[in-house]
N, C-alpha and C positions, 0 to 999 in steps of 0.2 A: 411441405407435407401434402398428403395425397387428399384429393375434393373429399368433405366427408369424414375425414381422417380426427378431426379434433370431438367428432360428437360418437366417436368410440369409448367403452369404457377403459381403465387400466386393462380391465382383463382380457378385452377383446384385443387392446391394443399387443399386449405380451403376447400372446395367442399368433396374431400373426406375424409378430417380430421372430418370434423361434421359427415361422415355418420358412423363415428368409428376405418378408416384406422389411425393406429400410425404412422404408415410409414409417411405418408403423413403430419399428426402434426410434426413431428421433421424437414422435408423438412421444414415445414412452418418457423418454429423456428429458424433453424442453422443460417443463416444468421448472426442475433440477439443477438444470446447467447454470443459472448465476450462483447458485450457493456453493454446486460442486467446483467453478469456477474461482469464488472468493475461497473456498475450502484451501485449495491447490493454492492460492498467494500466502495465504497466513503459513501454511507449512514453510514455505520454500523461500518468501521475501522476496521474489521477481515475478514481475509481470510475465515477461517472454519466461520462465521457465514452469511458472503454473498453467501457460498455455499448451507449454508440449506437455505435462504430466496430464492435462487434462484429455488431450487427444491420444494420449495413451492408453488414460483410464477408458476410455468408451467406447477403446476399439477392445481393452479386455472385456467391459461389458458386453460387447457383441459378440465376440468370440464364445464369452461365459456364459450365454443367457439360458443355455439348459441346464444349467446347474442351479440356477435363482428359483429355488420349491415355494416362494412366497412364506414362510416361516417369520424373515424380520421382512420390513417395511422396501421398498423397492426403493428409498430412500436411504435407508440405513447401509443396503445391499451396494450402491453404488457409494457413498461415503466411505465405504469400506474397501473399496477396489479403488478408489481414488486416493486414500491413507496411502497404499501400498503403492501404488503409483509414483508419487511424492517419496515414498522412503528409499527408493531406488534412485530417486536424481537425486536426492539426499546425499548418497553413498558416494555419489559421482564427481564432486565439486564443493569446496570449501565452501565454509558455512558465510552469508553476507552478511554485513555492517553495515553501521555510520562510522564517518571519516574521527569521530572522537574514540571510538573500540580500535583503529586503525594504531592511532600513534598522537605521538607531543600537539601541540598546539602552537600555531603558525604565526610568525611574524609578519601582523598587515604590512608593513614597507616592502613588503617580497611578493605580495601580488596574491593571485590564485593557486600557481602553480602548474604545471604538466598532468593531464591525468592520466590513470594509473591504464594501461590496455589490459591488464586481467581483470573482469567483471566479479569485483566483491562486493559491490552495495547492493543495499538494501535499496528498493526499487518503489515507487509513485503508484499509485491504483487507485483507479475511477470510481469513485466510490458510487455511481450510477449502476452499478456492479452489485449493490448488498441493499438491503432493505433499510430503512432507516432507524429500525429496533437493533441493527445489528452492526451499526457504524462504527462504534466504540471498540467492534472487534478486529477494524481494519487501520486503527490511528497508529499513527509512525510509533511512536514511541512503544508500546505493546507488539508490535509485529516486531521489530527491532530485537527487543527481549526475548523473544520467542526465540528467536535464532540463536541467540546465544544458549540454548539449550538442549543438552544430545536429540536427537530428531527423533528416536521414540519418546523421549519425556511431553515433545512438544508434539507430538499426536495425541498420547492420554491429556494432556493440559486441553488441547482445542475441540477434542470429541467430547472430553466430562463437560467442560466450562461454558463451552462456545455453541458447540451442535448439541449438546444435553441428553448421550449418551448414557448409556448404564455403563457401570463396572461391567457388568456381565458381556455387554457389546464391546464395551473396548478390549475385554479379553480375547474374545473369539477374535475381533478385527489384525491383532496383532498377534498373536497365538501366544498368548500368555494365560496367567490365572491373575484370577479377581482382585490376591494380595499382595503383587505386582505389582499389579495398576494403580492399586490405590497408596502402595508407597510410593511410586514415581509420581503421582499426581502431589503432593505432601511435596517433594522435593520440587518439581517444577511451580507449582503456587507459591514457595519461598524465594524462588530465584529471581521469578518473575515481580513480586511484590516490591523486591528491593530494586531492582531499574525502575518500576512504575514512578510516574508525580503523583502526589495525595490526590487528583481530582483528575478524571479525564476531560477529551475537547468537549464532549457534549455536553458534559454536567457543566464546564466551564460556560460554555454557552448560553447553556440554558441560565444559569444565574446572572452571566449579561443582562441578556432580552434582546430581543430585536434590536429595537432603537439603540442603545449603546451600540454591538456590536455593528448597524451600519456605519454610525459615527466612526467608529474605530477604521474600518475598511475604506472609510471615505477620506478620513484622514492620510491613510496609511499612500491611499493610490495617490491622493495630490501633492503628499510631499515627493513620493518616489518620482514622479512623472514632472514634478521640477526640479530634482537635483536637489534638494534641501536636504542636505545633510544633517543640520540639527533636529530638524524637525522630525526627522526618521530617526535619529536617534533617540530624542525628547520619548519616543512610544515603546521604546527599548525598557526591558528589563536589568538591573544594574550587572548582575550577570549573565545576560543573555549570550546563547551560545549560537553560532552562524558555522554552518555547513555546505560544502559546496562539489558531491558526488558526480563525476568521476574525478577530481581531484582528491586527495587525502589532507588538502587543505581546511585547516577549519581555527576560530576564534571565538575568545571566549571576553565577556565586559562589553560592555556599550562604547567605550574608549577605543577599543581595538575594531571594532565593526566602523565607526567612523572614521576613525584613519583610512581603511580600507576602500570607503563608500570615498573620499576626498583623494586620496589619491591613485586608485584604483580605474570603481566602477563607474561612476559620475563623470570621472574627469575624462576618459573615454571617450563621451557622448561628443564633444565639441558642442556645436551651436544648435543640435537636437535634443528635444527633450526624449526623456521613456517613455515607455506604454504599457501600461498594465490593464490585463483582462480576468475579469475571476475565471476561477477553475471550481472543478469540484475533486479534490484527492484526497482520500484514507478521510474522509468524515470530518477535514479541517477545514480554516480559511485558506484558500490557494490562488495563483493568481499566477497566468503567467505571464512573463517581462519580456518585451521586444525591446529592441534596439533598431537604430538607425542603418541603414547597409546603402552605401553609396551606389557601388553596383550595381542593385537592384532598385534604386528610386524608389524604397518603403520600407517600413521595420519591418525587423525579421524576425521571428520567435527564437527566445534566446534561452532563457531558464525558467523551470517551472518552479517559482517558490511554495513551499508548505508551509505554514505560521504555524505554529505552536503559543496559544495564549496562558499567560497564568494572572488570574482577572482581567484587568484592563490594559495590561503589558504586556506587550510580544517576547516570551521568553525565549523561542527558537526558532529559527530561519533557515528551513535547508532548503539549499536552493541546485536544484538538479542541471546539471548544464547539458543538458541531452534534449536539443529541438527537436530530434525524433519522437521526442512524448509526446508532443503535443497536438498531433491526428487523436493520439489515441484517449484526448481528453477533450475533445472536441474541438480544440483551438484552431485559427488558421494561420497556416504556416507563415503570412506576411500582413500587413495590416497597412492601408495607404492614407 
């Protein structure tokens, strides 16, 4: 941004964005860009594909900006151009999942599995990304649901619910009428109700407290990081479900995540322990796990896990086997 540039007002700033200053258009923008950012992930369920909708959206904005009369909010005006954004990579590409909406459930004695080269999961985000009032609208389990639902349902659902839209804006933003939207929103708040857990991560949290929850995390890193299998099971839900994208491998019981942790992922290690580092993804406990790499003389980042707690019980563990996450979660790629 150009010297001087941030102590413009919006209106000086639009002023010279229309007359061609960029400088001026990104002043107008910044503000914006994390929410139109998380906007474009809860649509779409990928990191990399809220990224290109969003650099599409704001090259329509620049393209559009003499048509923005100032009428709605230059907020609203970009959420709006960023909907549509999103509804066209929508149109483009199967809808993503969790490896459980995939298919059956996986026999631990068979390992992880091959993962799938067509990109249909449902994808990790920095929740450094969203404000902390607004955490709850990036947790796996809710963005997940979202997808399973036609992609305009899932605009009215995130504009009424999420951005706090009117009827009357989501009509205009989608070219619909008012009692449209307000029966897609009816349908999509049933659809979505029934995936949800009775309690999200925050609220789970929050009734934790700090203190437990360290305990929990502190528990959690020193069994993983010795190979304790029981012990990692011990903090298991009895049916805890474990995820492991880009495989469509997944399990379900504390039984079957043990088997898998025993002869699987532990057993692996040889005479190195793990390493786990917290993360911050979609508003949960995260952590990501290195492993040992000969070749390289230090662990390597291996999988970004997301916990799913339900009170003091890890009910879900999806564990993303994509070390390319983990730049983008601040991790470093080796650990010595």
């Amino acid at each position: 941004m150009g010297k001087g540039m941030t102590a413009l007002s919006t209106s000086d700033l639009l002023t010279a964005a229309r007359e061609g200053d960029e400088n001026a258009f990104a002043g107008l923008i910044e503000p914006h860009r994390r929410d139109l950012h998380a906007h474009c992930y809860r649509m779409l369920g990928s990191l990399q594909d809220a990224e290109d909708a969003l650099q599409d959206a704001l090259l329509r904005s620049w393209r559009g900006l003499d048509r923005f009369e100032g009428r709605a909010a230059l907020r609203t005006w970009l959420h709006r151009i960023a909907t549509n954004a999103c509804l066209d990579v929508a149109k483009r590409r199967p809808k993503r999942v969790l490896p459980i909406d995939y298919g059956p459930p996986s026999d631990p004695h068979d390992g992880p599995g091959e993962p799938l080269i067509e990109s249909v999961w449902v994808e990790p985000y920095p929740d450094e990304h969203v404000a902390y009032e607004q955490r709850e609208s990036v947790e796996l389990a809710f963005v997940a649901a979202l997808q399973n639902l036609p992609a305009s349902q899932r605009a009215v659902l995130i504009l009424r619910e999420v951005l706090g839209f009117s009827a009357r804006e989501v009509a205009e933003t989608l070219d619909s009428s008012v009692a449209s939207v307000n029966s897609a929103l009816q349908r999509a708040r049933k659809a979505v109700d029934e995936r949800l857990p009775a309690q999200s991560q925050q609220a789970t949290v929050r009734t934790l407290g700090d203190q437990r929850l360290r305990e929990l995390v502190d528990a959690y890193v020193d069994a993983w990081e010795r190979g304790d299998v029981e012990a990692v099971a011990a903090m298991l839900a009895d049916d805890a479900l474990v995820t492991m994208p880009p495989m469509a491998t997944w399990f379900r019981g504390r039984d079957a995540f043990a088997t898998f942790l025993a002869e699987w992922a532990f057993a692996q290690r040889g005479c190195h322990p793990g390493r786990l580092v917290r993360a911050h993804a979609n508003g949960q406990v995260a952590f990501g796990s290195y492993r040992w790499d000969d070749e390289a003389g230090a662990f390597r980042g291996h999988v970004l896990q997301v916990l799913t707690l339900d009170g003091d019980r890890i009910a879900e563990i999806t564990g993303f086997v994509e070390p390319a996450f983990f730049h983008r979660f601040g991790l470093p790629a080796t650990l010595r």
